[in-house]
NUBAPA-907674 format. One line per 4 residues: number of its first residue (from 0); their letters; for each residue x, y, z of N, C-alpha, C. Coordinates in steps of 0.02 Angstrom, whole numbers, plus 50000, padded with zeros to 5 digits. Layout:
BEGIN
NUM) A) X,Y,Z,X,Y,Z,X,Y,Z  ...
//
This chain:
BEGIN
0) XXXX) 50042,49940,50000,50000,50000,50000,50043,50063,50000  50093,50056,50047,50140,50107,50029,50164,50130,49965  50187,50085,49939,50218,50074,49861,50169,50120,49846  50100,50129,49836,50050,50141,49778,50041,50214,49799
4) XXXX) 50032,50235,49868,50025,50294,49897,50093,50345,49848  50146,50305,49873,50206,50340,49841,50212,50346,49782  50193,50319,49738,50189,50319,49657,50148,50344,49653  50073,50359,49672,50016,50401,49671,50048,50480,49687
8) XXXX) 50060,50498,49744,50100,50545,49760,50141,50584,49698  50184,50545,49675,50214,50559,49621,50187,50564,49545  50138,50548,49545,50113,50545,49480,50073,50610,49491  50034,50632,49552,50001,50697,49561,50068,50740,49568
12) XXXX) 50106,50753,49579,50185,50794,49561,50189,50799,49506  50197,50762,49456,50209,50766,49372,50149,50808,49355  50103,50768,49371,50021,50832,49337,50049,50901,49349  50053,50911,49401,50059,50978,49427,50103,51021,49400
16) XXXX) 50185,50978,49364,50227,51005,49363,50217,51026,49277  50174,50980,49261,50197,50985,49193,50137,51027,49173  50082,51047,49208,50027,51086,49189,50058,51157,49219  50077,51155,49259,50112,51230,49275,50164,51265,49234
20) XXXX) 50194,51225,49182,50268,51266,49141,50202,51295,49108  50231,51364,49071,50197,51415,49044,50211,51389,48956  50240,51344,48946,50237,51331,48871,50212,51257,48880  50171,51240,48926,50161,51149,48945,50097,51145,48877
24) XXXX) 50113,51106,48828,50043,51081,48799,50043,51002,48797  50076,50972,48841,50096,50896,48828,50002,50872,48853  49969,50815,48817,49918,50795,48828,49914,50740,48884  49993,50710,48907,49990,50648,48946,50014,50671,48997
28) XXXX) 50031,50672,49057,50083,50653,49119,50080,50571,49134  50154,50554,49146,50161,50492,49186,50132,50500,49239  50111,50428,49269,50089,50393,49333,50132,50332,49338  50120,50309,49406,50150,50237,49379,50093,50189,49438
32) XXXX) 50098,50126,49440,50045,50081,49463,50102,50022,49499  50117,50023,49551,50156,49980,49556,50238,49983,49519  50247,49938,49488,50304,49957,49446,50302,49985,49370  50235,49956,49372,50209,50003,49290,50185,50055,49292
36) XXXX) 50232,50085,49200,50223,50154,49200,50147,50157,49142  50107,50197,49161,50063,50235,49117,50034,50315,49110  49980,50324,49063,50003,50388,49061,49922,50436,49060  49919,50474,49089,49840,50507,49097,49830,50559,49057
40) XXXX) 49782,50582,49044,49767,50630,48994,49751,50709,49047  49799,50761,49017,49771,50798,49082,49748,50874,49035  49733,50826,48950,49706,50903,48920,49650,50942,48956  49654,51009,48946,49583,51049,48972,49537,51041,48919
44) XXXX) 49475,51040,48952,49403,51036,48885,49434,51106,48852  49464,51151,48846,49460,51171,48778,49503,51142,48765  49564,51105,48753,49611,51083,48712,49561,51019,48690  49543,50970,48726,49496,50945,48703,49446,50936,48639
48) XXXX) 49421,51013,48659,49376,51040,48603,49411,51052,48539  49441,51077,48558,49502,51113,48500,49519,51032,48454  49545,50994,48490,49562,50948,48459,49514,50889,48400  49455,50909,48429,49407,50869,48405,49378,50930,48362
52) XXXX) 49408,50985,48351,49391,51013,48291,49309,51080,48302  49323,51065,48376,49263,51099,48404,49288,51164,48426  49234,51219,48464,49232,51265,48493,49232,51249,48565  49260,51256,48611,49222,51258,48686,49197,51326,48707
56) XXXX) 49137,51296,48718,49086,51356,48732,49054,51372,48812  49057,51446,48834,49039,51456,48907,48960,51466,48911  48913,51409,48941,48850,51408,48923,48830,51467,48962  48871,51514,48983,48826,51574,49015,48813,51614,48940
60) XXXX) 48859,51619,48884,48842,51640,48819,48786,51659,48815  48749,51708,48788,48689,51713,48762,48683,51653,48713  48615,51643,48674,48614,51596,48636,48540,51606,48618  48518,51552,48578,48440,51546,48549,48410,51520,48598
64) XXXX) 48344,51573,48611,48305,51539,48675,48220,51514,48638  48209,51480,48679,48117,51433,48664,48084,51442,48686  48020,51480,48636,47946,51495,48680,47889,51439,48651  47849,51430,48700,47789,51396,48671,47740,51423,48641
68) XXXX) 47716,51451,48587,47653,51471,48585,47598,51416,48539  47548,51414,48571,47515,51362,48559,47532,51289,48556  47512,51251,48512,47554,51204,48509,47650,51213,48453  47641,51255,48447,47714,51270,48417,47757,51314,48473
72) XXXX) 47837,51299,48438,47875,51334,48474,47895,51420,48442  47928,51457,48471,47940,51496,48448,48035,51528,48466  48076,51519,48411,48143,51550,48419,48161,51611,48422  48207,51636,48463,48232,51685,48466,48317,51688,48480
76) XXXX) 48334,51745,48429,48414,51734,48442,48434,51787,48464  48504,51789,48510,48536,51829,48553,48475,51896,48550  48488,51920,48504,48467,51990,48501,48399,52018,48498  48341,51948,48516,48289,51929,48544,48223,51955,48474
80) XXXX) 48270,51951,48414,48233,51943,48353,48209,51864,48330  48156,51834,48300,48101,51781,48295,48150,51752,48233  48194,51682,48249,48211,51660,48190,48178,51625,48137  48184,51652,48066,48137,51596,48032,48181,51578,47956
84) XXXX) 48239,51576,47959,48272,51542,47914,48272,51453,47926  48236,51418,47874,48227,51357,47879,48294,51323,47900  48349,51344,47874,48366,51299,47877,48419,51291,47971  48393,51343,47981,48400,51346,48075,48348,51306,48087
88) XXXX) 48307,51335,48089,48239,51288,48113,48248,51220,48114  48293,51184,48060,48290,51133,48036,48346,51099,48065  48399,51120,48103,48454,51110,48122,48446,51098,48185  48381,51161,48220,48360,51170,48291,48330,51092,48307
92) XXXX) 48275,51062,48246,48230,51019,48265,48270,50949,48269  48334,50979,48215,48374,50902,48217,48404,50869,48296  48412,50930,48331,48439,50925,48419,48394,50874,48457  48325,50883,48436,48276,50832,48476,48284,50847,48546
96) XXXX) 48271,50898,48549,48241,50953,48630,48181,50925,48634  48184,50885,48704,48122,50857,48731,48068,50908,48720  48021,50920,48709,47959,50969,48711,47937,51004,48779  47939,50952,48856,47930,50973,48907,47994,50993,48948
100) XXXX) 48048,51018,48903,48108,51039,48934,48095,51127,48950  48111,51167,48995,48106,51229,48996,48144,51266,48996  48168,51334,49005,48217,51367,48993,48271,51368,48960  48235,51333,48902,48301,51310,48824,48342,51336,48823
104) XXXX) 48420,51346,48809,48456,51384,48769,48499,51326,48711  48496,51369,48649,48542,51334,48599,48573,51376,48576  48652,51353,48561,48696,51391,48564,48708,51404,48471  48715,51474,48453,48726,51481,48401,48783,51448,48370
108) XXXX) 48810,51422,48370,48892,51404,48339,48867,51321,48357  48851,51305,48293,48831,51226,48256,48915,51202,48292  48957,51209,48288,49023,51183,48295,49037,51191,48363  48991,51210,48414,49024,51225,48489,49022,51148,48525
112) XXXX) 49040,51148,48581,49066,51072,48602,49001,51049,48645  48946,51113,48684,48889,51110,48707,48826,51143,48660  48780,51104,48633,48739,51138,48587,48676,51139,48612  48650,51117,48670,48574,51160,48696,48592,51126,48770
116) XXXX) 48549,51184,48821,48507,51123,48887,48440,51142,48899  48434,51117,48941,48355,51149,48952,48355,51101,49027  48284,51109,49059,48279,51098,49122,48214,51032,49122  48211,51001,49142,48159,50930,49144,48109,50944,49199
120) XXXX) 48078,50909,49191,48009,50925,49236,48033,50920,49320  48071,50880,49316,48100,50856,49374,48152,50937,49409  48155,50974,49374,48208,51035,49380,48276,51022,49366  48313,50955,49356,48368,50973,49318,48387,50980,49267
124) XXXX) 48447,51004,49269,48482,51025,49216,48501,50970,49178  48475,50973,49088,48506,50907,49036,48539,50963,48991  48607,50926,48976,48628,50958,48917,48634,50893,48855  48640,50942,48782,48639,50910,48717,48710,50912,48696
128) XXXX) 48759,50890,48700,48817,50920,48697,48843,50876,48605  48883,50913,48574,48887,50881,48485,48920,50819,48476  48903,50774,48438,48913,50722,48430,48999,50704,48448  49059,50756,48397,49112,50755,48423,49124,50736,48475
132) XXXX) 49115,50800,48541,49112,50785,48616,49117,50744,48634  49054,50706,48628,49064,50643,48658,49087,50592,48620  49114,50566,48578,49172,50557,48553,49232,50550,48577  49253,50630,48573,49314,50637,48639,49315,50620,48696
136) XXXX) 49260,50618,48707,49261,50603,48793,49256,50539,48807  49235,50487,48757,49203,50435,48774,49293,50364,48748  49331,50424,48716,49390,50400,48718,49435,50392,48756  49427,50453,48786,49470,50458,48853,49430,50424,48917
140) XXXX) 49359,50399,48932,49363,50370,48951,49380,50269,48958  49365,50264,48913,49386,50215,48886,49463,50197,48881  49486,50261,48872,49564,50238,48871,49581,50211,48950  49567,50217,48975,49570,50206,49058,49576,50137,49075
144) XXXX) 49506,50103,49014,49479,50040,49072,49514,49977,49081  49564,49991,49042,49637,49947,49047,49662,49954,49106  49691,49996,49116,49729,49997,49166,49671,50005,49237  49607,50017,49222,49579,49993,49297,49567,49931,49295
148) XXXX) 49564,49876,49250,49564,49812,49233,49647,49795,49274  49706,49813,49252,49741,49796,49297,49752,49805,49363  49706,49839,49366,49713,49850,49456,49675,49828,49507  49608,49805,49481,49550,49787,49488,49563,49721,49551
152) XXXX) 49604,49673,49528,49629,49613,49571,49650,49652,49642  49706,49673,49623,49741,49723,49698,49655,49776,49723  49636,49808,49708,49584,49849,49715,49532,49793,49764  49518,49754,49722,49460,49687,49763,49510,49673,49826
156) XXXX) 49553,49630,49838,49588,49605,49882,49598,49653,49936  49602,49719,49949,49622,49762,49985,49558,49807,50002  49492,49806,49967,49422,49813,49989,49399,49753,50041  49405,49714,50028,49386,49605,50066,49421,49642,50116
160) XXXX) 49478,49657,50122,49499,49643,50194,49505,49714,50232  49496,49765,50198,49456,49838,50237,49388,49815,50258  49362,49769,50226,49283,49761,50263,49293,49711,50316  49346,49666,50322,49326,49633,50379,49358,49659,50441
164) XXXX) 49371,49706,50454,49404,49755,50488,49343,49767,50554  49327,49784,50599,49282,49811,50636,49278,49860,50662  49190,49887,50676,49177,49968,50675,49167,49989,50633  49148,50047,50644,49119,50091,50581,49171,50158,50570
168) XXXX) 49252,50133,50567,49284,50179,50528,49259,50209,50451  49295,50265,50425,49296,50284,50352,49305,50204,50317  49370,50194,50333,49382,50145,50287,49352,50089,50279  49321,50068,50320,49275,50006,50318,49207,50013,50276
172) XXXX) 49199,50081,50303,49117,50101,50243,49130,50113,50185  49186,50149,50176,49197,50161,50100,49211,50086,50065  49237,50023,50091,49274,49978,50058,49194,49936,50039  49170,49958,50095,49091,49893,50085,49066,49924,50008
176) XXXX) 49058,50008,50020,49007,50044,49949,49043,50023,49907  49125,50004,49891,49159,49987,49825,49142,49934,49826  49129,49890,49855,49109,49807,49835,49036,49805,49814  49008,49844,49865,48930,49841,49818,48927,49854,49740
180) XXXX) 48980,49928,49752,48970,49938,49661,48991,49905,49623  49058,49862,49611,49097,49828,49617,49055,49761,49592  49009,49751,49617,48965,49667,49613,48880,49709,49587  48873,49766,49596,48800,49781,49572,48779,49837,49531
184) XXXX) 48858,49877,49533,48832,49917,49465,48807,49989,49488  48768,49980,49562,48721,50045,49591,48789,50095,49569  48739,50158,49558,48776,50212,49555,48807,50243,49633  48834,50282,49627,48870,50305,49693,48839,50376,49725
188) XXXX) 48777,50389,49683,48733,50432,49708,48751,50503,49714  48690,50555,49704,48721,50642,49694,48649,50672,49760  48675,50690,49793,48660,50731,49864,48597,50774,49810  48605,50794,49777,48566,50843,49718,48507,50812,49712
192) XXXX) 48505,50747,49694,48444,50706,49674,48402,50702,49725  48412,50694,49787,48376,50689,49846,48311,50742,49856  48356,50806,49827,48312,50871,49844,48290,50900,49794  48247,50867,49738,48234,50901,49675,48199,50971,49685
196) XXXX) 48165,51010,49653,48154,51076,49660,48079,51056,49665  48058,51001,49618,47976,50980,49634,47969,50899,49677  47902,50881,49720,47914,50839,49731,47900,50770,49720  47858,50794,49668,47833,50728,49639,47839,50748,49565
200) XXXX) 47843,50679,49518,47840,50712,49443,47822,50641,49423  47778,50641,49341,47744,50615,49312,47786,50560,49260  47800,50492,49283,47845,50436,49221,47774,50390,49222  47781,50394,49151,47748,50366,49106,47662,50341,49123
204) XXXX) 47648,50406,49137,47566,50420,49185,47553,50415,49247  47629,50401,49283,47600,50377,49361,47641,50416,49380  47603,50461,49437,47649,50520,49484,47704,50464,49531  47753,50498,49524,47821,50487,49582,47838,50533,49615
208) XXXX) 47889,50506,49660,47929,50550,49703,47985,50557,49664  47997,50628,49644,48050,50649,49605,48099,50646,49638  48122,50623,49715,48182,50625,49725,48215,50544,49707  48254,50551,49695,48315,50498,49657,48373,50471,49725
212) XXXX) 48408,50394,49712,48453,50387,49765,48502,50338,49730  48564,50345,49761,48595,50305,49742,48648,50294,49822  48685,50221,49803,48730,50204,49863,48720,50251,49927  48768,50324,49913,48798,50361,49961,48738,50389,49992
216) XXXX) 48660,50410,49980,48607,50443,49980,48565,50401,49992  48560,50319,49996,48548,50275,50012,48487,50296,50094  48441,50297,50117,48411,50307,50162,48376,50217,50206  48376,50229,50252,48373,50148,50311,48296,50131,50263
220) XXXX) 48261,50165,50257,48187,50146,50215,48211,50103,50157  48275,50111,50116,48270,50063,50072,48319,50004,50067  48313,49975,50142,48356,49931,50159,48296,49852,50185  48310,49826,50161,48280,49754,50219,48336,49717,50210
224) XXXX) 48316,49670,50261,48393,49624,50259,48346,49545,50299  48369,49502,50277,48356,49431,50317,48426,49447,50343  48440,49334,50356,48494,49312,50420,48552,49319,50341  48540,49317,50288,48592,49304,50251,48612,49354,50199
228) XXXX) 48547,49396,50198,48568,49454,50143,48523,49505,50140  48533,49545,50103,48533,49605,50102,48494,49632,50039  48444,49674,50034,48411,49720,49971,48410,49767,49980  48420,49784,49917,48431,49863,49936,48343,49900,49860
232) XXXX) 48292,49930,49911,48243,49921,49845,48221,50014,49822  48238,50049,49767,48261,50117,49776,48222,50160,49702  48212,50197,49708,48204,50252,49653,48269,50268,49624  48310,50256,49587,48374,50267,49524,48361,50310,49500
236) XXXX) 48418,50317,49462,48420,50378,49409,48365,50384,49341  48338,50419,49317,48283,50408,49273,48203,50373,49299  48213,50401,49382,48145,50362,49409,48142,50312,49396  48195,50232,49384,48187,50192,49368,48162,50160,49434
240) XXXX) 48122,50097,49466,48125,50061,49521,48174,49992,49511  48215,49986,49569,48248,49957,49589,48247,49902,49650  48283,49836,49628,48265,49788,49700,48322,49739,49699  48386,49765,49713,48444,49733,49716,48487,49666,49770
244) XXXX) 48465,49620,49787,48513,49575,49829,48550,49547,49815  48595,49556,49877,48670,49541,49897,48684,49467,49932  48688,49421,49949,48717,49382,49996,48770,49378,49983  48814,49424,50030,48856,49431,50032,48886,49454,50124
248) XXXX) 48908,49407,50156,48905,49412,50230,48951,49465,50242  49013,49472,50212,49045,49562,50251,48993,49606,50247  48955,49618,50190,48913,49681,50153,48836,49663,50223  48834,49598,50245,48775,49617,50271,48778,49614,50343
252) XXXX) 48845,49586,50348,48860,49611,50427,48875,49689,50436  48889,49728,50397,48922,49794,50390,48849,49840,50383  48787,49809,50351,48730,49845,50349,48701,49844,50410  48692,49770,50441,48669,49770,50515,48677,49799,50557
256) XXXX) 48765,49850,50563,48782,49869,50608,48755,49948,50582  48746,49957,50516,48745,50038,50515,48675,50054,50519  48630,50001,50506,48579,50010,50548,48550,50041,50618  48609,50038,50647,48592,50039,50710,48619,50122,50733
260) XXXX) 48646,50183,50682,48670,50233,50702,48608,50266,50697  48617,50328,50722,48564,50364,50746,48551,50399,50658  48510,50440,50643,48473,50473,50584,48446,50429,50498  48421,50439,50471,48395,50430,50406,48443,50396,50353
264) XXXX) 48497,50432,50358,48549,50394,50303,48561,50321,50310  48590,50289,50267,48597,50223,50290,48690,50213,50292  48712,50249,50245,48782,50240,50236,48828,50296,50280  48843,50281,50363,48877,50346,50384,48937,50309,50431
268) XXXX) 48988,50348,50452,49035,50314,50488,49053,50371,50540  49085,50326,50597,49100,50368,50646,49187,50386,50658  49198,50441,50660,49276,50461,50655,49282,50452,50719  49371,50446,50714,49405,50432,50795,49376,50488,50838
272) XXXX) 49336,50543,50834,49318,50574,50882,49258,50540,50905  49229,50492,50879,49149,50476,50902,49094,50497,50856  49106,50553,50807,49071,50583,50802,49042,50533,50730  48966,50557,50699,48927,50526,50654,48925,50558,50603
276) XXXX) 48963,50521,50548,48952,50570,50489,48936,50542,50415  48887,50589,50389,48854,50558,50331,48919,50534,50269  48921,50503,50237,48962,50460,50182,48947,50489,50131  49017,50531,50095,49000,50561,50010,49009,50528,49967
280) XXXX) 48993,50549,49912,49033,50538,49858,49096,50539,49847  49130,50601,49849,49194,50618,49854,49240,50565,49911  49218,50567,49941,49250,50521,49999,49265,50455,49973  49227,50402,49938,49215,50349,49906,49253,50351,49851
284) XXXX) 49239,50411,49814,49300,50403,49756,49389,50427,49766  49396,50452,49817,49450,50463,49858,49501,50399,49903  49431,50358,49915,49462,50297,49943,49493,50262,49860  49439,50260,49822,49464,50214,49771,49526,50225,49739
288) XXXX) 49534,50296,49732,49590,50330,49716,49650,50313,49750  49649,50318,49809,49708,50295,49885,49735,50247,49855  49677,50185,49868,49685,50112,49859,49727,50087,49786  49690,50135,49736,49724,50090,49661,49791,50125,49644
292) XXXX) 49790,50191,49678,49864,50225,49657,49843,50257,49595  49769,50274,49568,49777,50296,49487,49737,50353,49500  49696,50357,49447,49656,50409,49422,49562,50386,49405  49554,50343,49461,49497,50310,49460,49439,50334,49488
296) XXXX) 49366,50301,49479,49316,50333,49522,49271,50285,49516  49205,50292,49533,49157,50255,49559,49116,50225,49498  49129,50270,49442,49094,50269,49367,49148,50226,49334  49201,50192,49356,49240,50122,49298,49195,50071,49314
300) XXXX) 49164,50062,49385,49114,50002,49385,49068,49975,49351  49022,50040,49335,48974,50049,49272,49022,49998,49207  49041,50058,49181,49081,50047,49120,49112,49984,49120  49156,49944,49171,49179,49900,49167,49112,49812,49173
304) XXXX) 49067,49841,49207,49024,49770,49223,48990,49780,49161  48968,49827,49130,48925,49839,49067,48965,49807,49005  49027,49840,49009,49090,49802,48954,49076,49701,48962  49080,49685,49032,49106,49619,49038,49004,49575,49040
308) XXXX) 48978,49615,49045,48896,49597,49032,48889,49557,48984  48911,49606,48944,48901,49596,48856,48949,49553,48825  49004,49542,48869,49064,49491,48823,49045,49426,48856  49000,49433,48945,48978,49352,48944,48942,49332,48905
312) XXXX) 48886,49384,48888,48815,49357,48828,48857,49331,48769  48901,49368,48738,48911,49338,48681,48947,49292,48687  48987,49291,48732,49013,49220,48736,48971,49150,48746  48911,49155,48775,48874,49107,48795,48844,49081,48708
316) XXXX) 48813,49139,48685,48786,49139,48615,48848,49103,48568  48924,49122,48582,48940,49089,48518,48950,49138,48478  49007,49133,48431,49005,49159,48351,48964,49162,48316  48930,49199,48284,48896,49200,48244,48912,49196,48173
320) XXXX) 48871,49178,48143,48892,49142,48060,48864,49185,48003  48819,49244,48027,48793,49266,47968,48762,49350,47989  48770,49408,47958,48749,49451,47997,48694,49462,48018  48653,49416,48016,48585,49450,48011,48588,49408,48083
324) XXXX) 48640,49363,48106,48635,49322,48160,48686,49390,48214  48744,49398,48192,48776,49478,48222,48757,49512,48251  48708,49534,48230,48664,49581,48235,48619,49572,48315  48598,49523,48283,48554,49513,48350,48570,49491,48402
328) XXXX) 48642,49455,48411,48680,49439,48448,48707,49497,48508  48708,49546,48466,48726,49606,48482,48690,49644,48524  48607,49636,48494,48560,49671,48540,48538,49638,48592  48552,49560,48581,48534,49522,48651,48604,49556,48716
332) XXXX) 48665,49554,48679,48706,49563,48743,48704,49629,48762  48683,49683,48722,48659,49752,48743,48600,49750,48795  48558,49699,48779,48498,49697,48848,48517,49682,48909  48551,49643,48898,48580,49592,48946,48627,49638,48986
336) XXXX) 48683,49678,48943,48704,49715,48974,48660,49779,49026  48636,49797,49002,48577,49856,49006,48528,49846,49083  48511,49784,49066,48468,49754,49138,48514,49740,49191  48571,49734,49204,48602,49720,49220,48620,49792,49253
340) XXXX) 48645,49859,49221,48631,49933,49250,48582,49962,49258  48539,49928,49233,48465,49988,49250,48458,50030,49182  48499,50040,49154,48480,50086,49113,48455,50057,49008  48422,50096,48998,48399,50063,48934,48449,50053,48878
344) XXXX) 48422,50007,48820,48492,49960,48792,48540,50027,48757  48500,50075,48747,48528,50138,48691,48592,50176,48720  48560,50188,48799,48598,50222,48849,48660,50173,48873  48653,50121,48847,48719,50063,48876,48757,50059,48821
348) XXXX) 48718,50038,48765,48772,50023,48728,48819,50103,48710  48788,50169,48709,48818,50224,48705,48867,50260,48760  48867,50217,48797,48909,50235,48878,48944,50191,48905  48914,50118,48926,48924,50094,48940,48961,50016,48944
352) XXXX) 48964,50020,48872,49006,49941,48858,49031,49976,48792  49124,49962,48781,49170,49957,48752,49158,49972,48670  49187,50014,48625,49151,50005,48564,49167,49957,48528  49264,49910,48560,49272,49867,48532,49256,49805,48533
356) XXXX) 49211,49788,48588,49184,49739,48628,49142,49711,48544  49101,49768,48504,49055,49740,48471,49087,49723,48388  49116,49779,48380,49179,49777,48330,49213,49718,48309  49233,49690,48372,49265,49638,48360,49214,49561,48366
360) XXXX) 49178,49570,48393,49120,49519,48379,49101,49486,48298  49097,49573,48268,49085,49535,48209,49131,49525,48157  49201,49523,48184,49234,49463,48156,49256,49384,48198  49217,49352,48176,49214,49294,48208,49254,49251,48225
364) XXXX) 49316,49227,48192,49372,49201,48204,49428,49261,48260  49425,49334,48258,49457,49355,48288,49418,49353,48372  49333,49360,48372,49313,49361,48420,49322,49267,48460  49353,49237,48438,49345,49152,48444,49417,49154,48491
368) XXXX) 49456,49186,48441,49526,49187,48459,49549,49227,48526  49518,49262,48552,49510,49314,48590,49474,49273,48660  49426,49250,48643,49396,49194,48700,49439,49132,48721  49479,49115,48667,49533,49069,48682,49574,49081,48731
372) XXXX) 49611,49169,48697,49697,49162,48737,49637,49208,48812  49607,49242,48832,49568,49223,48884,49557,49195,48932  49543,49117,48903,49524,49045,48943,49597,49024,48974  49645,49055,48929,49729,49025,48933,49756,49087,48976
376) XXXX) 49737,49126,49001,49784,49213,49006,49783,49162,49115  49851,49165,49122,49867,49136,49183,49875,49188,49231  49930,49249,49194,49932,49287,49218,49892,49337,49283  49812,49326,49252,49747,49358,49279,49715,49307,49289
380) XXXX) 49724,49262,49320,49690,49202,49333,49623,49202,49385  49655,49287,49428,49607,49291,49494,49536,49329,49459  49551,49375,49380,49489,49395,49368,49430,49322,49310  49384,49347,49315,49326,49316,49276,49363,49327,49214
384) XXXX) 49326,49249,49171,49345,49236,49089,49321,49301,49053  49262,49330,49068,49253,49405,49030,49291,49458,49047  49320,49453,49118,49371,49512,49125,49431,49510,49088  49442,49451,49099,49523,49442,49061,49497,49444,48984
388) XXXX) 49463,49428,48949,49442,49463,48891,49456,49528,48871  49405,49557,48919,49456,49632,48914,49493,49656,48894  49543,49625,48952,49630,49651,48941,49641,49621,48900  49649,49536,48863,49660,49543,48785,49638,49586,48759
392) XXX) 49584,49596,48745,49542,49661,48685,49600,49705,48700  49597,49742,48759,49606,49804,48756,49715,49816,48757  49734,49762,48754,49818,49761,48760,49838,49765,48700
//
């Protein structure tokens, strides 16, 4: 653990050093992981932008704002004149601005890196940001999931035995929420969602409670537990309903006991002073950070169980022989993946599982060959046949 602290240490030294020279445009700084060296991306979203050929844009900008009149909308740009050149109009409609979004803005400059938000019934804030963008972004995250794939073994091993630890230190609560996510995917929850601006809102004809929860925001109401495990049953992100169990005896000896602290939250720990304190986000991704020595957070879990979802499905399915068989192969392990996060197959396969994961599927002898050295990779023997997939794919 030392080792990783100290190479962590040092790798936040290089960021620093090399973003502070006044001629610095280098896109990487070293880190290192143990004895391996790798390398992080520490461009700013405008170099970013810049690079992907975009604008980065400050959404305080003026921009084109949206009125309703009647059943139509009505545009207006900066200078609060009524646009009616089609082929704006036509550019505007291509964005697909929910209809019940409010306080629109779209940003004049087709090429900026954010191109509308508006506000949801629920009161937050969605942005439309240009296809590029996320692109870029969805590279750099991805470039990552390698090297949290290598760390992942050390990361597990050193969570297992922070949880069997006793009491309700930091470290013990934070190590349980990484194993939950770790084995279930739950998000790690935003303090924001709890307190929407309205309190109920309308999915798909039936009023809800617009407030949202995840892990850290977690409240004792959405806990039951038998002698062996644990559910956790919740309102998610997108008002989805949720009903997750665990048997898993650290995770439900560790719930039993936090049961028993005084207030509403379910996830809180007590510092060497005694004192009771609610469990963040930040805190959780801070531990993970400690622990792996990198540049990690609570969102590789997502990305990584969604990636390895979809490479068990297709592995179970087999090669496929014909595209029309590909194809569907594809959308089965997108469900599969998908149910598996909660979130729908569009939103997974666009976020959440690998773009080469599918790429390489449909070449069939390479996806065969790939499941092979896999079954054979000794090296990673402690992760699952879909993890070590992965790291072939991704080496």
């Amino acid at each position: 653990m030392r080792r990783f602290a100290n190479c962590f240490l040092l790798g936040l030294f290089t960021s620093f050093a090399v973003s502070s020279l006044p001629f610095a445009s280098a896109t990487k700084v070293e880190w290192k992981d143990g004895c391996e060296t790798h390398f992080e991306d520490v461009r700013s979203n405008e170099e970013i932008a810049t690079d992907a050929g975009l604008h980065y844009l400050d959404e305080r900008k003026p921009g084109i704002s949206r009125k309703s009149v009647g059943n139509e909308f009505i545009y207006r740009d900066p200078k609060d004149r009524v646009i009616t050149s089609p082929a704006t109009l036509e550019w505007i409609k291509s964005l697909a601005i929910p209809v019940a979004y409010r306080d629109v803005w779209i940003s004049t400059d087709r090429e900026s890196h954010l191109l509308a938000y508006g506000f949801a019934a629920n009161g937050k804030k969605q942005y439309k940001y240009h296809p590029k963008w996320n692109a870029a972004k969805s590279e750099i995250k991805y470039g990552k999931l390698e090297k949290f794939g290598n760390v992942l073994v050390d990361l597990r091993k050193t969570t297992e035995r922070d949880l069997a630890k006793r009491g309700l230190d930091p470290i013990r609560v934070h190590a349980g929420i990484t194993e939950i996510m770790d084995e279930t995917s739950i998000r790690i929850g935003n303090p924001g969602s709890t307190e929407p601006t309205v309190k109920t809102i309308m999915v798909k004809g039936v009023e809800k409670d617009a407030a949202t929860f995840g892990l850290t925001t977690f409240e004792k109401r959405h806990v039951s537990l038998t002698k062996d495990s644990v559910t956790f049953t919740f309102a998610g992100k997108s008002h989805k309903d949720h009903s997750i169990t665990l048997k898993n005896p650290a995770i439900v000896s560790l719930v039993k006991e936090l049961l028993k602290l005084p207030g509403t939250r379910l996830f809180q720990t007590i510092d060497e002073s005694g004192v009771v304190r609610e469990v963040t986000a930040d805190a959780v991704n801070q531990y993970i950070r400690t622990t792996t020595g990198g540049p990690f957070s609570a969102k590789f879990f997502r990305t990584w169980n969604g990636t390895k979802t979809a490479i068990r499905e297709l592995t179970r399915l087999g090669a496929a022989k014909t595209p029309k068989e590909i194809a569907e192969n594809i959308r089965l392990a997108t469900v599969e993946a998908s149910e598996a996060l909660g979130n729908t197959p569009a939103i997974c396969r666009d976020n959440y599982i690998h773009p080469l994961v599918f790429s390489v599927y449909e070449n069939p002898a390479r996806f065969e060959r790939l499941v092979h050295d896999a079954s054979r990779d000794g090296k990673n023997s402690e992760l699952a046949p879909e993890e070590r997939f992965i790291l072939q794919l991704l080496k």
